[in-house]
C-alpha positions as CSV (number, residue, x, y, z in Angstrom):
1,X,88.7,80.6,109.1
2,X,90.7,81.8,105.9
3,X,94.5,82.1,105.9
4,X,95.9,85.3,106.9
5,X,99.3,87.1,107.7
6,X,100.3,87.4,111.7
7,X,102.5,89.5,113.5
8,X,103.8,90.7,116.7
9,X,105.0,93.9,117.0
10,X,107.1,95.1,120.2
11,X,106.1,98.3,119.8
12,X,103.6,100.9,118.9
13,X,105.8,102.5,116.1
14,X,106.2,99.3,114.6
15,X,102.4,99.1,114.5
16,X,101.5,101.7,112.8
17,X,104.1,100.8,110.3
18,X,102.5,97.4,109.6
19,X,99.0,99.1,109.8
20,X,100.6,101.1,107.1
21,X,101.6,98.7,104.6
22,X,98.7,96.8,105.2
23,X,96.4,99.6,103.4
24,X,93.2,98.7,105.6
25,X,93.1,94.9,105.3
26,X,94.3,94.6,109.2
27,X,93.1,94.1,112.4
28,X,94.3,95.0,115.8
29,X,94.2,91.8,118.2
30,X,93.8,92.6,121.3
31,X,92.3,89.7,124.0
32,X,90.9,88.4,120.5
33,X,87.3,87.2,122.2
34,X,85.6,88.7,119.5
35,X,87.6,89.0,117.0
36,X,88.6,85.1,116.7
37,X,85.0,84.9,117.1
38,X,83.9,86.6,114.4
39,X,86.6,85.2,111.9
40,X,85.9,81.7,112.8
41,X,82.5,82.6,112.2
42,X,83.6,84.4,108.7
43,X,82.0,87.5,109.7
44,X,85.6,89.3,109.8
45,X,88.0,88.0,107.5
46,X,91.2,89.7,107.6
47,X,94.8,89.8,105.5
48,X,96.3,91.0,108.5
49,X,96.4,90.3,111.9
50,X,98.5,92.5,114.3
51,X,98.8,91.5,118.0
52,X,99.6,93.9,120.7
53,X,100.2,91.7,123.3
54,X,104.0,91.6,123.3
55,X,103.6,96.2,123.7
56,X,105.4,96.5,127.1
57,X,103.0,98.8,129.3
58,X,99.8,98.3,127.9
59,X,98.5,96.6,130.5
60,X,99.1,98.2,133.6
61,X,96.9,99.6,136.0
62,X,97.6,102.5,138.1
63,X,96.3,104.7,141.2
64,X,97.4,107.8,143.2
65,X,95.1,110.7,144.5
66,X,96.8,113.3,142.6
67,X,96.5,111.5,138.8
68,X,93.3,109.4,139.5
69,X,93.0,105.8,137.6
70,X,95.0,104.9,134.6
71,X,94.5,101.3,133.1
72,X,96.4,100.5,129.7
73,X,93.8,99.1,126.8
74,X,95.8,95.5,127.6
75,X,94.3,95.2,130.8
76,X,92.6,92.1,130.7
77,X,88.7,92.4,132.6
78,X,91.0,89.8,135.0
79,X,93.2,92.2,135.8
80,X,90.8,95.2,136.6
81,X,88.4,93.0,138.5
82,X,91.0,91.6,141.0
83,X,93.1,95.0,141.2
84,X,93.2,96.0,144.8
85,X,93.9,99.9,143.4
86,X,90.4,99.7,141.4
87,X,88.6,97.1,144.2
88,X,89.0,100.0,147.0
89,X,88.4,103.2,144.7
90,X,86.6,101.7,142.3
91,X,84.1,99.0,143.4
92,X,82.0,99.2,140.6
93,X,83.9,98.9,138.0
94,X,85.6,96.1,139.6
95,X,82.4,94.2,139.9
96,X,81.3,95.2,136.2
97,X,84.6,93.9,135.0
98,X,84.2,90.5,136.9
99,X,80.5,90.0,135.5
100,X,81.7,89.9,131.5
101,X,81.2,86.4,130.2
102,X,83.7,83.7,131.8
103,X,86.4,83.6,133.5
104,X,88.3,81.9,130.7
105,X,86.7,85.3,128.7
106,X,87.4,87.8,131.7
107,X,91.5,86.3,131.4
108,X,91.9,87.4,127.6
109,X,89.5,90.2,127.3
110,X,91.0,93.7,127.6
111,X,89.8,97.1,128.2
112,X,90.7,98.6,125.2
113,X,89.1,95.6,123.3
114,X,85.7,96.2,125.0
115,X,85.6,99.4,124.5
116,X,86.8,99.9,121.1
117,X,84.4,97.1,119.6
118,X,81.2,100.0,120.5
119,X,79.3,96.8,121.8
120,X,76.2,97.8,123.3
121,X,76.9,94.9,125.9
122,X,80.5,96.7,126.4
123,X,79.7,96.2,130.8
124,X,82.8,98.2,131.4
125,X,81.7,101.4,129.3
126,X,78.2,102.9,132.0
127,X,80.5,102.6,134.7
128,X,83.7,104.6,132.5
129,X,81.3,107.0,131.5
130,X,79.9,107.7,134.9
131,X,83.6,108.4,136.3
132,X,83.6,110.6,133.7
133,X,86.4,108.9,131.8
134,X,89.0,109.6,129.5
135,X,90.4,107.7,126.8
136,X,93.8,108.6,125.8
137,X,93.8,107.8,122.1
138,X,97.1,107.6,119.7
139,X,98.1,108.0,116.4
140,X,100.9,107.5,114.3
141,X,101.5,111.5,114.6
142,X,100.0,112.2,117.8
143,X,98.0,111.3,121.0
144,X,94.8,113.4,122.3
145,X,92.4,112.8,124.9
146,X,88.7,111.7,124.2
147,X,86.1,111.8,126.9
148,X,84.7,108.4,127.0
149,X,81.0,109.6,126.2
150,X,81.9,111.2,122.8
């Protein structure tokens, strides 16, 4: 793996400041299961590494009637296959989200990881789509809301 700079922003401003300054030689580290992968591998080989780990809400899931499912792109596959909310609404994502590669895999994998990474083995994206789901995507100027499909 070649050397490259780390950090660990609190907060989404502060990442899109370091994304900034680091003029397209960073990557966003999410669970990391691919991208450590693919570095040790020398496939990727970044400047820049920015973590969003320590980004306080990011991995929450959430369920009411009126507002439907909301998970945060930190939610590890862990996290979505054991929540009780997605379990009884949800059932099949639950059991997609427990059937991605290990356990050791499912406990640092994340949503947002799988799904921005366009795998075609991304096993949480067919069942997304079917619910008909929406991605809430953000910018440094703005947020907007993608349908999952597109």
């Amino acid at each position: 793996m070649r050397p490259f700079d780390y950090y660990s922003p609190g907060t989404i401003e502060e990442v899109f400041s370091l994304l900034r300054k680091s003029k397209n030689e960073a990557k966003l580290l999410a669970g990391g299961t691919d991208l450590v992968g693919n570095m040790k591998l020398k496939t990727l080989s970044p400047k820049v590494v920015i973590d969003l780990k320590r980004i306080k809400g990011l991995n929450r899931i959430n369920y009411s009637k009126r507002n439907g499912l909301r998970i945060g792109a930190l939610a590890t596959l862990t996290d979505i296959h054991t929540s009780v909310a997605v379990r009884e609404n949800f059932s099949f994502l639950a059991q997609a989200a427990g059937e991605v590669g290990s356990v050791q895999v499912r406990n640092r994998a994340t949503l947002g990881g799988n799904l921005c990474n366009a795998s075609p083995a991304a096993d949480t994206v067919p069942p997304l789509i079917a619910m008909g789901a929406v991605a809430r995507v953000r910018g440094p100027r703005r947020e907007r809301a993608v349908n999952l499909e597109q």
